[in-house]
N, C-alpha and C positions, 0 to 999 in steps of 0.2 A: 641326583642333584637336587640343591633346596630351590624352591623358589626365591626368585629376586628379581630387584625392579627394573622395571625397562617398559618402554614406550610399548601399549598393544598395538596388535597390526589385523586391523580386524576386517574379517572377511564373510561373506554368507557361510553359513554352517553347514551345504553341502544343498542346499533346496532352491530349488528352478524360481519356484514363486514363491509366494509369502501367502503368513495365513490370512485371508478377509472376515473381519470378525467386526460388530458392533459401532460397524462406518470406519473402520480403517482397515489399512493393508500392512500388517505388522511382518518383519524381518529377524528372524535372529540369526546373530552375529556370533561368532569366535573366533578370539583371540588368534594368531597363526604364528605366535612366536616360538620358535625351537632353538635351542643353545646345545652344544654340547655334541660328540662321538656319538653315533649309533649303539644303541643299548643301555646309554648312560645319560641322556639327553634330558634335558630339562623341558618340558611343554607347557605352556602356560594353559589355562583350562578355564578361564574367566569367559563370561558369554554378557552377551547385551542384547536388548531388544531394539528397533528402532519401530516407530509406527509415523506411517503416512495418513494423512485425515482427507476426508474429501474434497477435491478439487473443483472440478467441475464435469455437467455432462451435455452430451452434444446427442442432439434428436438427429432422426432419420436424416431430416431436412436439411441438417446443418446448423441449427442453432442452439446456441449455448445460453447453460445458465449455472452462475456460480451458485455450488450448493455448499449450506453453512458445515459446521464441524457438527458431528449427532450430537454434543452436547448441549446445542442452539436450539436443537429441534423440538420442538413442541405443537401435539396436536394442532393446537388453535392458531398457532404464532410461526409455522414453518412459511415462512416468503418464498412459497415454489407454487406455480400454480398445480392442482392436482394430481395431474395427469402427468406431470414430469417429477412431483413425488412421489408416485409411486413407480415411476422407471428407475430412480434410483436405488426404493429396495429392490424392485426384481431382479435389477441386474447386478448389485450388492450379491445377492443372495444364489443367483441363476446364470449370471455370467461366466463368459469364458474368458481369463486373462490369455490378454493381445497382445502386451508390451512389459516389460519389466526392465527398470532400472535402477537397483539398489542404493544408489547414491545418495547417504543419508542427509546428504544440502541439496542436491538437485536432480535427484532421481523422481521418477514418478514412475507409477502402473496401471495399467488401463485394460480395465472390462470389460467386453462385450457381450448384446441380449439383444435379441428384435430390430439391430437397427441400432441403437443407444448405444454410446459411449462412457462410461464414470470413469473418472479420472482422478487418483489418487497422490497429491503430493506430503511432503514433510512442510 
């Protein structure tokens, strides 16, 4: 069967989590649409990415601090004080995802390292 148009119907592509790459939690997508008898079936094959940027992260204690998108950040000019700067790569980087919710409007995903939570929304 040729391809032809129709509304995609997009689904995670088969993986638990997403990759954490360079301050976001990216997702890919594919298409789920099938037309057609078995053996003669039409499958769409089209793929998408979605990425989640940084949300926020929550220290041991409890308290939270919104962290900007990596594209904000800058040595001299990051608004985090140190120490919860650098909880964000570690646990970028070191964490164990906690929570996953693929929902590319209102999904988030959440790491955890030491105690610290980063929290990854769309």
């Amino acid at each position: 069967m040729q391809p032809h148009r129709h509304d995609h119907e997009w689904g995670t592509s088969g993986q638990d989590s997403p990759l954490i790459d360079d301050g976001g939690a990216i997702f890919i997508q594919q298409c789920r649409y099938t037309e057609g008898e078995y053996g003669q079936a039409y499958q769409c094959d089209e793929t998408r990415s979605v990425r989640f940027e940084y949300g926020d992260i929550q220290s041991p204690d409890g308290e939270i601090w919104q962290v900007p998108e990596i594209t904000e950040w800058d040595a001299d000019e990051v608004d985090l004080p140190e120490h919860v700067a650098q909880a964000v790569l570690e646990t970028e980087f070191e964490g164990d995802v906690t929570g996953v919710d693929p929902d590319p409007e209102y999904g988030e995903v959440a790491l955890k390292h030491d105690g610290w939570t980063l929290t990854f929304r769309p």
